[in-house]
C-alpha positions in Angstrom: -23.7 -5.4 -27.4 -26.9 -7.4 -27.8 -29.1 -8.1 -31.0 -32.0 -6.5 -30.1 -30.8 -4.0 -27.3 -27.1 -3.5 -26.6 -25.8 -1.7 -23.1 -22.4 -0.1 -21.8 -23.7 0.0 -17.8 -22.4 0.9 -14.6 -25.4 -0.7 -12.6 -24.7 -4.1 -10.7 -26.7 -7.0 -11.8 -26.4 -11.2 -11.3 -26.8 -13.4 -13.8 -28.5 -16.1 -11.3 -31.1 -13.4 -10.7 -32.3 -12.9 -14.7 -32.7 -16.7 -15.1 -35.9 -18.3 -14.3 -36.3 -19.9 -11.1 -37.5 -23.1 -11.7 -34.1 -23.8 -14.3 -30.9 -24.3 -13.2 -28.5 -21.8 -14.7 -26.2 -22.9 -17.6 -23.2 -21.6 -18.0 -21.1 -20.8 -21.5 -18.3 -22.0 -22.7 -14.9 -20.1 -23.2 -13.4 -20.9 -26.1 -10.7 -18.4 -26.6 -9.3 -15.2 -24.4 -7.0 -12.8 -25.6 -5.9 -9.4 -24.3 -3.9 -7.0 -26.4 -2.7 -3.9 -24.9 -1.1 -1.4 -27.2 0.7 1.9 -25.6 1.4 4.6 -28.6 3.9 7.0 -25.7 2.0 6.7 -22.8 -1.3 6.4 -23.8 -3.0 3.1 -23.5 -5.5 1.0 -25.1 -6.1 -2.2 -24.9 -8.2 -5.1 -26.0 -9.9 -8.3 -24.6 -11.9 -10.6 -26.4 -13.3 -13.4 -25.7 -15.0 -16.6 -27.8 -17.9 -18.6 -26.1 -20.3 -21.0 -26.9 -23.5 -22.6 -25.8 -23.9 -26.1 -27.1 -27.0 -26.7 -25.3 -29.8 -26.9 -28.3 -32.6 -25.5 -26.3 -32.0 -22.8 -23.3 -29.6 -20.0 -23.5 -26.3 -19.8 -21.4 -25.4 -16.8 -19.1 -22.5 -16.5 -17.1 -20.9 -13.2 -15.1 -17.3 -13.1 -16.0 -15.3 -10.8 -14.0 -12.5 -7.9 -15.5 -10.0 -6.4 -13.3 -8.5 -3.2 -15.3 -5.4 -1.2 -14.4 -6.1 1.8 -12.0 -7.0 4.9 -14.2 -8.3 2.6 -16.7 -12.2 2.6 -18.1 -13.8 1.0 -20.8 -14.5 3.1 -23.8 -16.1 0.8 -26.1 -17.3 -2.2 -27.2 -19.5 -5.1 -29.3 -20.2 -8.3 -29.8 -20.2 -10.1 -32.8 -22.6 -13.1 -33.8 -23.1 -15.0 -37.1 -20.9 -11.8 -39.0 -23.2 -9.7 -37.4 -21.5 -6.9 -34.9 -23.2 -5.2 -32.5 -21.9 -2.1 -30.9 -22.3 -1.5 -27.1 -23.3 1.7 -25.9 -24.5 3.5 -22.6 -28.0 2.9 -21.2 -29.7 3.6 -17.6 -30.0 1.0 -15.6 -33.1 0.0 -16.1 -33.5 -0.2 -19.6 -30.6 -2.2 -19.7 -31.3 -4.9 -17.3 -35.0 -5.0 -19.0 -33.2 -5.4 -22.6 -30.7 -8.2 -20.9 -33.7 -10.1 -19.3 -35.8 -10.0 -22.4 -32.7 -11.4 -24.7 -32.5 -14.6 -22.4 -36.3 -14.9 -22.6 -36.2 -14.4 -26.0 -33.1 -16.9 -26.7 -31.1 -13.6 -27.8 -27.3 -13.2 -27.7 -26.4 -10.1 -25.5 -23.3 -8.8 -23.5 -23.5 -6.4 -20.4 -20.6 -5.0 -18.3 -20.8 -2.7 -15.4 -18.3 -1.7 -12.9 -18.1 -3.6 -9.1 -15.3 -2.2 -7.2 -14.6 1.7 -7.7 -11.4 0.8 -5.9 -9.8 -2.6 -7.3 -11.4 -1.7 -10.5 -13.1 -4.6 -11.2 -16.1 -4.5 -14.0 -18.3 -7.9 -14.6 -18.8 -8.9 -17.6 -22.1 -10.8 -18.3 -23.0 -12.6 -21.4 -25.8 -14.2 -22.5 -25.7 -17.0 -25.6 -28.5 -18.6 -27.4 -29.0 -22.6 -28.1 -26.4 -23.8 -30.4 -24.9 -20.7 -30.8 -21.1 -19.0 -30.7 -20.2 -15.3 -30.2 -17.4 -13.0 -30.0 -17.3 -10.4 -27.1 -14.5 -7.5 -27.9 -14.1 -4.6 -24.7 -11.9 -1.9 -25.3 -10.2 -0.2 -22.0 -8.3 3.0 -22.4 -5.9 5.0 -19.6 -3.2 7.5 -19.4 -0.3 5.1 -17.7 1.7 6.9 -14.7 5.4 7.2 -14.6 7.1 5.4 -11.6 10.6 5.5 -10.8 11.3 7.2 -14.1 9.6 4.2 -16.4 6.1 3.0 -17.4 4.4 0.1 -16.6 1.9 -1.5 -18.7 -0.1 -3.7 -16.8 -3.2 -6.3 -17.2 -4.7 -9.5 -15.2 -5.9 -12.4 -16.5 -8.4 -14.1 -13.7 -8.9 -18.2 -14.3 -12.8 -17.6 -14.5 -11.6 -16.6 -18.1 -9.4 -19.2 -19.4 -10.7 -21.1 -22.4 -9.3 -23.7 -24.7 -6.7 -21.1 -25.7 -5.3 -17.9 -24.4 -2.9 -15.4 -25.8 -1.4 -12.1 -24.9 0.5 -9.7 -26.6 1.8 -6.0 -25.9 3.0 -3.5 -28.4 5.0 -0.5 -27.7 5.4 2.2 -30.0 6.4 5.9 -29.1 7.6 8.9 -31.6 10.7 8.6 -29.8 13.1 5.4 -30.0 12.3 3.1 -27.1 15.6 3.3 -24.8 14.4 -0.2 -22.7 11.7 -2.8 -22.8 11.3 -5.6 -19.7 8.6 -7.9 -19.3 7.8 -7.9 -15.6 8.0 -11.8 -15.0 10.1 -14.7 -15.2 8.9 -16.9 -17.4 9.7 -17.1 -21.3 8.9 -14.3 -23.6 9.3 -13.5 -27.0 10.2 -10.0 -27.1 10.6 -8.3 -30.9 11.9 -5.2 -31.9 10.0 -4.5 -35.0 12.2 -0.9 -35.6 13.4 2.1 -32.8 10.3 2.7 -31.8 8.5 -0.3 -31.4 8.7 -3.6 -29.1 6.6 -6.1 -28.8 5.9 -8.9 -26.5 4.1 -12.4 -26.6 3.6 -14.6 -24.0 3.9 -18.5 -24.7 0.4 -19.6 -24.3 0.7 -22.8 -22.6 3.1 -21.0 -19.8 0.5 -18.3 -19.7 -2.3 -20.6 -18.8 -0.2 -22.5 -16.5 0.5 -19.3 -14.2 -2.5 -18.3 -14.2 -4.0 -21.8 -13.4 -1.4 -21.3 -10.5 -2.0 -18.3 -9.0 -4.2 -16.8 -6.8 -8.0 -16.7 -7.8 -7.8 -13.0 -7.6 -5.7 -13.4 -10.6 -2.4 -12.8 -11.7 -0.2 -9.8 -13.2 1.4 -9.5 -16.5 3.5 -6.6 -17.9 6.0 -5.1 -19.6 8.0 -2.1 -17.8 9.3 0.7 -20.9 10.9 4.3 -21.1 11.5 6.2 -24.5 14.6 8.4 -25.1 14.1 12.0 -23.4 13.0 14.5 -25.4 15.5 17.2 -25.6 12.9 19.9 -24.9 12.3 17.8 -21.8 8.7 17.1 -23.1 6.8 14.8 -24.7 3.8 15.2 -27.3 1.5 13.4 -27.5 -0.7 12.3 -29.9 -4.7 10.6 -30.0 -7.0 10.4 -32.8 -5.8 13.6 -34.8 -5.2 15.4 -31.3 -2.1 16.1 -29.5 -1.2 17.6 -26.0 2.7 19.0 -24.7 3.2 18.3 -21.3 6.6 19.5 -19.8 8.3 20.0 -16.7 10.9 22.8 -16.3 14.0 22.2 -15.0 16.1 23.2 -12.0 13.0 24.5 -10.5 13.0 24.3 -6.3 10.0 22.1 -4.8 7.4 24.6 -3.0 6.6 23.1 0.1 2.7 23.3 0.7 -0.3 23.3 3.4 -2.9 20.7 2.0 -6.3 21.3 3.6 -7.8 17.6 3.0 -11.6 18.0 3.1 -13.1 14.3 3.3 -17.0 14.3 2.4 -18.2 11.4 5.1 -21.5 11.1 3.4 -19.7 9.3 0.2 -18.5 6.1 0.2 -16.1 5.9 2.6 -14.0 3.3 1.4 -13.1 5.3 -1.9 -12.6 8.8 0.0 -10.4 6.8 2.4 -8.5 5.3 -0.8 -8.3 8.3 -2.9 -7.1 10.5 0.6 -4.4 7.9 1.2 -3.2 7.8 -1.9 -2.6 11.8 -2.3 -1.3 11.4 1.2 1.8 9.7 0.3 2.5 12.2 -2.4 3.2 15.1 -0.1 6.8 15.9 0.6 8.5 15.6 4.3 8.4 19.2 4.2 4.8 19.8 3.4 2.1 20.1 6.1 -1.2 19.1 6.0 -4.5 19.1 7.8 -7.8 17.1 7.7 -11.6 18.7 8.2 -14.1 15.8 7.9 -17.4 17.7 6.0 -20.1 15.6 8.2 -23.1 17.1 10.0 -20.9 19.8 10.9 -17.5 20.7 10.3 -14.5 19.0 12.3 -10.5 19.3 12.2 -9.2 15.7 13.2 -6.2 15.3 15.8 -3.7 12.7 14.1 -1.7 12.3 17.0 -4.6 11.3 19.0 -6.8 10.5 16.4 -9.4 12.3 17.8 -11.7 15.2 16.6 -10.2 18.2 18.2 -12.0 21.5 16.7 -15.5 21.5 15.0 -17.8 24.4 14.1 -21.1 25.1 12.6 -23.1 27.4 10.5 -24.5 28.1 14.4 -21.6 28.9 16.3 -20.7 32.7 16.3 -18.0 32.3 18.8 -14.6 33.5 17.5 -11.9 32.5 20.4 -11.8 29.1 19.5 -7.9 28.0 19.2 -7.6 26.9 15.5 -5.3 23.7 15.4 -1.7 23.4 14.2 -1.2 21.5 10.5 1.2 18.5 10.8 4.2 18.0 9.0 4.1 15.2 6.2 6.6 12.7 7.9 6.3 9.2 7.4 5.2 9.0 11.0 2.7 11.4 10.6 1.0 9.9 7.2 0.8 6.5 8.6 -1.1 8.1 11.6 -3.1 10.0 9.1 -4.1 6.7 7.6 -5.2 5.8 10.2 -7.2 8.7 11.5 -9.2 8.1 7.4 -10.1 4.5 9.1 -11.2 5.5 12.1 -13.9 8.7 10.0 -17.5 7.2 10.7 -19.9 7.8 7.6 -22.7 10.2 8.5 -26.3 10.9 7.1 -25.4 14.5 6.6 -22.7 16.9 4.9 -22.1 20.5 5.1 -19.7 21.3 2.6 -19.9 24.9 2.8 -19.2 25.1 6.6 -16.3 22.5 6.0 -14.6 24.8 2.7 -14.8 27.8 5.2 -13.1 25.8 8.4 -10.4 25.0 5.2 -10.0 28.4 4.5 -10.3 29.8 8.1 -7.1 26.9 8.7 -5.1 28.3 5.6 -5.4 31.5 6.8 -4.3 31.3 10.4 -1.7 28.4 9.2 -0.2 29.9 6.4 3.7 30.4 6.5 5.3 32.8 3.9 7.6 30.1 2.2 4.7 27.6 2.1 2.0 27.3 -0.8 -1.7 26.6 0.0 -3.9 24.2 -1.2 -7.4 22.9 -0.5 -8.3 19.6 -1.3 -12.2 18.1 -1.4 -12.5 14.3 -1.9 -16.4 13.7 -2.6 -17.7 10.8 -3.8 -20.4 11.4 -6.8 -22.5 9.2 -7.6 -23.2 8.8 -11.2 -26.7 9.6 -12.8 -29.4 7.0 -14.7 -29.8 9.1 -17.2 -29.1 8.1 -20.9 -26.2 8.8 -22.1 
């Protein structure tokens, strides 16, 4: 939020770069940080706010503050709050927003920015801006659906020591339309945990014990959370319920796994580092059973060999020749993914990517593949690269 020109942005900028040259940059001060996630079922949102203040009577402050959400989780909203005056945040193209950031520290105006800098650790950067003699409060709002491991949640944050102030808190809530069968905070240390009724938990952290671990740890910063599972539902689903809107997600019962063909189609032209990630990751979901291959979409088409990590079929939208051996899939064994993994690090980037040619070399490999008890599946991990236009 800003007073003139607020932004929501997903463009990278440095605070160093939007402050004159010939003035040394002065950075705020944190007063206060707090973090509050709240999960109603599964669903998570969470809050971070943070009080900061430039003493200095005559230049503004600006400082980049980094914010390392949960995977799956994005920010959805935000402001920033000055003299009792709030200022919402909203989306704006790059451009106009780092024009409307520089001309609020020219113009001794308060103003926040945040925009994400890792895709893959999900870190965002936070930058505020303060005028002289001035204090303001900076309120982001994250949001994400929380996945189920080992038949519980985990609600999850980090708190980084580029954001401790004079105080700190942190408190998670737990509430569910079903009683809460068990509650753990993930770490040692003291908690006060409080069950408010059946179907709500809460947790605070001691603040001085909080400040100490993080002052502690590791400068990438350090994890807090609180592990949960509600009673089953005896439909074996679970409702739930956002802003007037519900969904009912169930899983039937007694049903036999399907074992599958996955046809991974990795788009080198992306950023590799978040197709590599993102294939990895879907990887190690496959069952023993299952069987999978990988096509790399690059200048032209290519089936990858993972015992010898090697390319060992390609074709074009130029070659007409038909007697071309078409690879055997490999079965998803713990041997076999980690050589897979390996076969995503090895994928060079390339300046080109035909997509089409690589979805028909999927389909041509399904259909020569393809056993009767087996179910196929084609899977394209692309990297798209997100638009400057308003939002």
């Amino acid at each position: 939020g800003a007073s003139e020109d607020q932004s929501l942005e997903s463009a990278a900028v440095s605070a160093d770069s939007l402050v004159p040259e010939e003035e040394p940059k002065l950075e705020i001060e944190i007063i206060d940080f707090s973090i509050e996630p709240t999960v109603l079922n599964r669903y998570e949102t969470t809050i971070v706010r943070i009080i900061a203040t430039n003493k200095n009577t005559t230049r503004s402050a600006v400082s980049n503050l980094p914010l390392i959400l949960p995977q799956g989780a994005f920010v959805s909203k935000g402001f920033l709050e000055v003299a009792n005056k709030k200022y919402q945040a909203y989306v704006q193209a790059k451009d106009a927003a780092l024009s409307a950031l520089k001309h609020s520290i020219t113009g001794l105006k308060e103003a926040s920015f945040i925009h994400l800098k890792d895709q893959i650790e999900n870190e965002y950067i936070l930058t505020i801006t303060i005028p002289p003699s001035s204090e303001v409060l900076v309120q982001v709002v994250y949001e994400r659906m929380i996945p189920k491991i080992d038949g519980k949640y985990l609600v999850e944050f980090t708190v980084l020591p580029q954001l401790l102030g004079d105080t700190i808190s942190a408190n998670v809530s737990i509430n569910g339309l079903r009683p809460v069968k068990s509650a753990k905070a993930m770490f040692e240390y003291e908690t006060k945990e409080k069950r408010i009724n059946e179907t709500t938990v809460e947790f605070s952290i001691d603040p001085n014990i909080l400040k100490q671990k993080v002052l502690e740890g590791s400068s990438n910063g350090t994890k807090f959370g609180v592990s949960f599972e509600f009673e089953p539902d005896p439909f074996n689903g679970e409702v739930l319920i956002d802003d007037g809107y519900f969904t009912f997600p169930f899983v039937p019962l007694k049903v036999p796994p399907t074992n599958k063909l996955v046809v991974f189609v990795l788009d080198s032209t992306s950023t590799l580092a978040t197709v590599q990630n993102i294939f990895k990751k879907l990887l190690n979901r496959l069952e023993p059973d299952d069987q999978f291959v990988i096509v790399q979409s690059g200048t032209t088409a290519s089936i990858w060999d993972v015992e010898a990590s090697k390319i060992s079929y390609q074709e074009s939208v130029n070659d007409l020749t038909d007697d071309k051996i078409m690879p055997q899939p490999f079965k998803a064994t713990k041997e076999n993914i980690k050589k897979a993994e390996n076969v995503a690090d090895v994928i060079g980037k390339t300046s080109e990517s035909d997509i089409q040619s690589a979805l028909s070399l999927a389909i041509k490999s399904v259909s020569e593949n393809k056993e009767k008890n087996s179910k196929p599946v084609i899977v394209l991990i692309k990297v798209v690269e997100p638009s400057t236009t308003t939002v």
